[in-house]
C-alpha positions in Angstrom: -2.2 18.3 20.2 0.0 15.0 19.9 1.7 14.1 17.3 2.4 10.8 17.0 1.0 7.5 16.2 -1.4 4.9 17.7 -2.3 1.3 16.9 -5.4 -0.2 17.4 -7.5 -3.0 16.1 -8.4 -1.2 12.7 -4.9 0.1 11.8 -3.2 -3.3 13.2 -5.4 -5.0 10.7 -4.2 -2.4 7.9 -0.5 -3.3 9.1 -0.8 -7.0 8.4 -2.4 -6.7 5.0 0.0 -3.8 3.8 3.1 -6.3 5.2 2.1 -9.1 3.5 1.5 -7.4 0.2 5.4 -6.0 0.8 6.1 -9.2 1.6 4.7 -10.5 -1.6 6.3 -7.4 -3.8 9.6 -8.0 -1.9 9.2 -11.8 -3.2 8.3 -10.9 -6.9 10.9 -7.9 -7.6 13.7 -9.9 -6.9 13.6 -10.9 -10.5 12.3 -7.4 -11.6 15.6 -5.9 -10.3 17.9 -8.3 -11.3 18.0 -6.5 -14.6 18.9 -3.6 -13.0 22.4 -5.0 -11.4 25.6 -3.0 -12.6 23.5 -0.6 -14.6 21.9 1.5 -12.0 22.0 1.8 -8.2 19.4 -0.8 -6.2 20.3 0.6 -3.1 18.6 3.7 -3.7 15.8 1.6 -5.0 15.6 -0.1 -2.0 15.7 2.7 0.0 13.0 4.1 -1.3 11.1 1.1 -1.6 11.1 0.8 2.4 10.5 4.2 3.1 7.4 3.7 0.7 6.4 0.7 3.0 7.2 3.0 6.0 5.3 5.6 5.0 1.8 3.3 4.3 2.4 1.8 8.1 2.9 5.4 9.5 -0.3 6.8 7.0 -2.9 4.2 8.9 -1.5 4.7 12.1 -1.9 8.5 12.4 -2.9 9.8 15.6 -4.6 12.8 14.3 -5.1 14.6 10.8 -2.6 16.4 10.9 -0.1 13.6 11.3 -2.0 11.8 8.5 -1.7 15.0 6.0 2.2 14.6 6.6 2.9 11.1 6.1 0.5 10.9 3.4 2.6 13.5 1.6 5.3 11.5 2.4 3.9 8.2 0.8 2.7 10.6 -2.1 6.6 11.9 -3.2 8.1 8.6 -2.2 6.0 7.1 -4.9 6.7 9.3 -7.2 10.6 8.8 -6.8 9.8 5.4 -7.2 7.8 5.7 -10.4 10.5 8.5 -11.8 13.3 5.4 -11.2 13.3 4.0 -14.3 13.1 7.8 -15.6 15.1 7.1 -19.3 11.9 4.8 -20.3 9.5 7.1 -22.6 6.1 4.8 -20.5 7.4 6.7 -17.7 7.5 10.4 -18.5 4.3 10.3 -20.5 1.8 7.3 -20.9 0.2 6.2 -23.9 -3.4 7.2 -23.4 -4.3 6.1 -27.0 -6.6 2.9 -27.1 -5.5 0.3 -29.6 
């Protein structure tokens, strides 16, 4: 069985929209984080942040299903680190499921 990862026209098509939406995110979070600054670490944001990015490229370009099952794992706790963040705001830990 290989493990590793193939491109073809499908997943090269995935790769350009899942860039250009990073691209797009990278644009619009510069002001997000710019709160942020001296209070909490944006390198570990960042870090995760491409690894998230990493993780979508790798999830579409999957040789087998095995492969996929891992790096969609991957993407899965990488989000949640990402989402867990900003883990002092209450929206985080528990939303508000109540409709106004």
């Amino acid at each position: 069985m290989n493990f590793g990862f193939f491109v073809d026209r499908l997943s090269a098509f995935f790769i350009l929209v899942i860039s250009i939406a990073a691209f797009a995110v990278s644009i619009y979070s510069t002001g997000y984080v710019r709160e942020y600054f001296g209070k909490k670490n944006i390198g570990y944001l960042g870090f995760l942040y491409n690894v998230f990015v990493l993780s979508m490229i790798f999830v579409v370009t999957a040789s087998n299903a095995v492969m996929f099952l891992i790096v969609w794992e991957l993407m899965s706790i990488v989000s949640y680190f990402l989402v867990i963040y900003e883990h002092e705001n209450p929206r985080t830990e528990k939303p508000d499921l109540s409709t106004s």
